[in-house]
C-alpha positions as CSV (number, residue, x, y, z in Angstrom):
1,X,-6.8,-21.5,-1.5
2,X,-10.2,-22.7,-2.6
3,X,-10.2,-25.5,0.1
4,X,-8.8,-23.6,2.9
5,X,-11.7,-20.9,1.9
6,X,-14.1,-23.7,1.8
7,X,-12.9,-25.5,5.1
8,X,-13.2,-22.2,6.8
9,X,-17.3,-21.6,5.7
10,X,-17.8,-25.2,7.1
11,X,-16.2,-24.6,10.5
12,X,-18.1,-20.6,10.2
13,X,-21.5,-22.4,10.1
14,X,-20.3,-24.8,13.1
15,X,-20.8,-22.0,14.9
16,X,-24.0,-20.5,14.3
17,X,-26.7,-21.1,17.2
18,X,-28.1,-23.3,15.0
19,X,-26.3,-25.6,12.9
20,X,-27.0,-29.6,11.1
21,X,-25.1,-31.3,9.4
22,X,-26.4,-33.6,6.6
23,X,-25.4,-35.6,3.3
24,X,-21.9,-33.5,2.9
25,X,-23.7,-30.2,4.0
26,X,-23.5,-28.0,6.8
27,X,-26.2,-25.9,7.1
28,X,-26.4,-22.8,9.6
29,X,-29.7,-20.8,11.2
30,X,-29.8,-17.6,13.1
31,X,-33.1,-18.5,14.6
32,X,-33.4,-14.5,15.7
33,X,-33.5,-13.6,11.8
34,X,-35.1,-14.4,8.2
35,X,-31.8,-12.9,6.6
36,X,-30.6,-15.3,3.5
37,X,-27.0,-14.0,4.5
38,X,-27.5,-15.5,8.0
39,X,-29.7,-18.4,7.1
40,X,-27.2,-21.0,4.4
41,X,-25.5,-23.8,3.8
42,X,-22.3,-25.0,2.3
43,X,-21.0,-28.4,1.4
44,X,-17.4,-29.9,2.8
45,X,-14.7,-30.0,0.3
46,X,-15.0,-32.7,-1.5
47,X,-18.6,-33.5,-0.6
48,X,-20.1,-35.7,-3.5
49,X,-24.3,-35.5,-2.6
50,X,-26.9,-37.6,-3.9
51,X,-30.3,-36.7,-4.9
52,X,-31.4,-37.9,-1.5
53,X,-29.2,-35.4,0.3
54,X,-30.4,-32.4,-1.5
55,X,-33.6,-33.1,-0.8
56,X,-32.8,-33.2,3.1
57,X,-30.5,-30.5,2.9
58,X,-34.1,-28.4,1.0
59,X,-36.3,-30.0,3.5
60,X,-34.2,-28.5,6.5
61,X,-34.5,-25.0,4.9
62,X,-38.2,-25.5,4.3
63,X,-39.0,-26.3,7.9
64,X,-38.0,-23.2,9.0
65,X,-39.7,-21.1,6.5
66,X,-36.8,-20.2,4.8
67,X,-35.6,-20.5,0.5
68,X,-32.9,-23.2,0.7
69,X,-29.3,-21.5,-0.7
70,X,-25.6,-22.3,-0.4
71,X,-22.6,-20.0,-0.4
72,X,-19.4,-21.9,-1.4
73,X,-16.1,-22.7,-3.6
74,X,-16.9,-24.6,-6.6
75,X,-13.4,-25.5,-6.9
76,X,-13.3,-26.8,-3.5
77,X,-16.7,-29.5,-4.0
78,X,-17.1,-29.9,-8.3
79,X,-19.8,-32.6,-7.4
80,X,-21.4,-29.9,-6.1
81,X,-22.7,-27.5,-8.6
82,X,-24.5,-30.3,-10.9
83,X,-26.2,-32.3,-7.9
84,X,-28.0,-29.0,-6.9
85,X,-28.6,-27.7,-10.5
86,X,-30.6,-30.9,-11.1
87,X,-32.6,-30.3,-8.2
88,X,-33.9,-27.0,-9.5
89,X,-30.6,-24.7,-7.8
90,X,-29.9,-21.2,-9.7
91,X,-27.3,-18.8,-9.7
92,X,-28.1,-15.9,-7.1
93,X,-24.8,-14.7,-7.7
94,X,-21.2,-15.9,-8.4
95,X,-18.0,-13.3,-6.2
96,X,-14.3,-13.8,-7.1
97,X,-12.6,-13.6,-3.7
98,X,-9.3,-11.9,-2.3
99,X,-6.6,-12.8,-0.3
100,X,-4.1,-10.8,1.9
101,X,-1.0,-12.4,3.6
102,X,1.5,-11.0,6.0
103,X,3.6,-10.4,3.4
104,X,1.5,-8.6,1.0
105,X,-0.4,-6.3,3.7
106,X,0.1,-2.5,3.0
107,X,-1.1,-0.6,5.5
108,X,-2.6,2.6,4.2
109,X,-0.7,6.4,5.1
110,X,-1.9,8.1,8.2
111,X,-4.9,9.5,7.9
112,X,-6.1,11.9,11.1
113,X,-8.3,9.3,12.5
114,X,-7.3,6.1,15.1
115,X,-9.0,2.7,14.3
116,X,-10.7,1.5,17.8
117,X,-12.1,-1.6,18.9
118,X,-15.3,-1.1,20.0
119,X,-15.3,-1.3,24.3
120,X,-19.1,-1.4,25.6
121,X,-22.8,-1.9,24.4
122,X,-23.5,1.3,23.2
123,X,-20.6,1.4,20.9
124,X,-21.9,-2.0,19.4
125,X,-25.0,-0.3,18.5
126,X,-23.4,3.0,16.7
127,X,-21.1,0.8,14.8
128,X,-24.5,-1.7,14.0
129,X,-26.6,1.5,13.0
130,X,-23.8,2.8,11.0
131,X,-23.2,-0.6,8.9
132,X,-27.3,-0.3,8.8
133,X,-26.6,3.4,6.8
134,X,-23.3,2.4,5.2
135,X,-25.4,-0.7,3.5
136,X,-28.6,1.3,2.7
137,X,-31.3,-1.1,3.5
138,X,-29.4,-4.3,2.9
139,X,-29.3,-4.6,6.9
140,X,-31.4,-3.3,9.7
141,X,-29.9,-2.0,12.7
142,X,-31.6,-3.8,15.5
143,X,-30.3,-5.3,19.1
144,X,-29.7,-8.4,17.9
145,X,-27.4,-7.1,15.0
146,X,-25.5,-5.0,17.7
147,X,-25.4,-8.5,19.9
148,X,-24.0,-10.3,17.1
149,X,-21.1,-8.0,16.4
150,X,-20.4,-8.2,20.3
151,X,-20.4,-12.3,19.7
152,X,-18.2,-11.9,17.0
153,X,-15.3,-10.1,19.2
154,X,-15.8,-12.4,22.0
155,X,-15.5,-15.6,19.9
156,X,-12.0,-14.7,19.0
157,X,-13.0,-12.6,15.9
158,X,-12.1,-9.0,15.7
159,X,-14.5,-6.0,14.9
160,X,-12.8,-2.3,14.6
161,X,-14.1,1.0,13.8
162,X,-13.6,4.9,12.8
163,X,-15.0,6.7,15.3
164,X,-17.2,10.1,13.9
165,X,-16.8,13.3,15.0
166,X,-20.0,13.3,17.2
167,X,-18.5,10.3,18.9
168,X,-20.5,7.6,17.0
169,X,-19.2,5.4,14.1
170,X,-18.0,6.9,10.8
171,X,-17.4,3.5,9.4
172,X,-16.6,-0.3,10.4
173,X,-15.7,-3.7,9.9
174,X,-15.2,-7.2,11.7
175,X,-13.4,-10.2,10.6
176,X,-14.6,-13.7,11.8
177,X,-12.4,-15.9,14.2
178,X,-10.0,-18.3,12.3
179,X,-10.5,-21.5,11.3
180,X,-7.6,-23.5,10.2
181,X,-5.3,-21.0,8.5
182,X,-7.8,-18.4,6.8
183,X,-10.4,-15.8,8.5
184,X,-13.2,-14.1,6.5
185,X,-13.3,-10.0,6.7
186,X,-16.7,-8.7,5.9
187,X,-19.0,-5.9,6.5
188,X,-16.8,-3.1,5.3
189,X,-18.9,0.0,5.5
190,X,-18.4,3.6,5.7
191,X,-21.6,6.4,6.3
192,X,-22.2,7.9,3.2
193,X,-20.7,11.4,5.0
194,X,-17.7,9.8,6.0
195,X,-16.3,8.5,3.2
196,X,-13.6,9.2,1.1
197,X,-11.5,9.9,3.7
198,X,-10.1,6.0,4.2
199,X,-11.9,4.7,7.0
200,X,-12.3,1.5,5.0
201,X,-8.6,0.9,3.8
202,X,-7.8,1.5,7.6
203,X,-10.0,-1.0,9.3
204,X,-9.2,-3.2,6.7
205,X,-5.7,-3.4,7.3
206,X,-5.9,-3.2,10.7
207,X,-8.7,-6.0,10.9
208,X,-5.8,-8.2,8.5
209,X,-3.1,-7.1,11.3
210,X,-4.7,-7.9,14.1
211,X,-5.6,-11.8,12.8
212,X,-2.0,-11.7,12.0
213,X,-1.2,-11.0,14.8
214,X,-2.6,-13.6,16.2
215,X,-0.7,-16.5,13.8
216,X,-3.3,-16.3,11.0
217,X,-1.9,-16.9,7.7
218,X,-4.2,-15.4,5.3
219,X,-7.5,-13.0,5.7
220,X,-10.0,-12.8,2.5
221,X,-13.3,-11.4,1.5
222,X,-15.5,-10.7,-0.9
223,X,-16.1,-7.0,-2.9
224,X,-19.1,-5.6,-3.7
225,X,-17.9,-3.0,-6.6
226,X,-14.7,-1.7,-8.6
227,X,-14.5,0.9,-6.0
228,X,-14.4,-1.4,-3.3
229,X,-12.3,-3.6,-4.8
230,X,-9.3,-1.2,-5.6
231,X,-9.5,-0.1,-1.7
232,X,-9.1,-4.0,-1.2
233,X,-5.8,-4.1,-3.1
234,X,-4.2,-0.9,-2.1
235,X,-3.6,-2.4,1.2
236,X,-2.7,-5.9,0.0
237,X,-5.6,-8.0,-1.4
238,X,-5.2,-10.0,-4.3
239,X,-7.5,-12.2,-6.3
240,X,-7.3,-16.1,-5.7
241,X,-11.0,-17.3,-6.7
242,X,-15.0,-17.4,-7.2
243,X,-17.3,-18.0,-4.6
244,X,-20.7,-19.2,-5.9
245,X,-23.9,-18.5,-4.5
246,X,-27.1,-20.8,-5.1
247,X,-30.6,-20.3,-4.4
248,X,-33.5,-23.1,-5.2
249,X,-35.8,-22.0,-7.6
250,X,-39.3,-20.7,-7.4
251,X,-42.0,-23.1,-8.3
């Protein structure tokens, strides 16, 4: 799973508006933000980099403005980890990852509210604004984040939400287009009056449906908590591996 993980972060960075390719690394840019979790690079599995390519790969990052860090599978690249730890690389964090199939999805019980697909601009921005809430300062709603969930649904992803009682967003998710057989679902967040009530076990699941649906044979993402992670496997995600993030040093 740790390659199929791995090939899919390489073909996810294809995409961005901005992306090079250098030494074994993709790197991706979101030229309308400074966000580290827009703003990455990851290696192709198997990549084996020299000093030489690090240094590119940092000097790419540094042109921009931005702290040079990579988001990948160890398992996926092993000659991976020691090429950047000897160029001054450190841990910014390491994530197991989970994985639902079709056969392990559990869709949650009923619970009074329908999962929707969001339909036109304005419902973009509620569900941007709410992730903004849900995430408390980890992400600012703004028209570009709002444009970037629409480009996410148009590019053959999915994004779904719970809609809220004054007819914004109680809580949300999206799940990237496929790439080979896997698609990442992030995002997952509920307004902190909204939850408990399994808005995030239901777009879940119906986020992992719907890329079913479509021929997709797994879906997997990352937790942020306990909490979050027993939601995760109520309705049919297991664990399968680490993910290991890497940021370059301070001088």
């Amino acid at each position: 799973m740790d390659t199929d993980v791995q090939s899919f972060a390489v073909a996810h960075l294809r995409r961005r508006p901005e992306a090079l390719e250098l030494g074994g690394f993709v790197a991706g840019f979101d030229p309308t933000s400074t966000s580290p979790y827009l703003n990455y690079a990851t290696p192709l599995p198997g990549a084996r980099p020299s000093g030489r390519d690090v240094a590119a790969l940092v000097e790419a990052f540094r042109d921009r403005g931005l702290r040079p860090r990579l988001e990948f599978a160890p398992d996926a690249a092993p000659k991976v980890e020691p090429a950047l730890r000897r160029a001054g690389f450190v841990t910014e964090a390491v994530h197991e990852y989970l994985v639902c199939t079709p056969s392990t999805l559990t869709p949650p019980p009923a619970a009074g509210f329908r999962v929707e697909t969001p339909a036109d601009d304005e419902e973009y921005r509620a569900i941007d604004a709410a992730l903004a809430e849900a995430f408390a300062g980890d992400v600012v709603a703004s028209p570009e984040g709002a444009a970037r969930l629409r480009r996410v649904q148009d590019a053959g992803g999915a994004v779904r939400f719970v809609r809220s009682p004054d007819g914004g967003c109680a809580g949300a998710a999206m799940c990237s287009a496929p790439a080979g057989s896997t698609a990442e679902l992030a995002g997952v967040g509920t307004r902190p009056g909204h939850r408990g009530r399994g808005v995030a076990a239901a777009v879940t699941a119906e986020l992992a449906g719907a890329m079913f649906a479509r021929g997709t044979r797994s879906v997997w993402l990352e937790y942020s908590g306990e909490g979050s992670r027993r939601v995760y496997e109520r309705v049919g995600f297991r664990p399968r591996g680490t993910r290991l993030y890497l940021v370059l040093g301070k001088s």
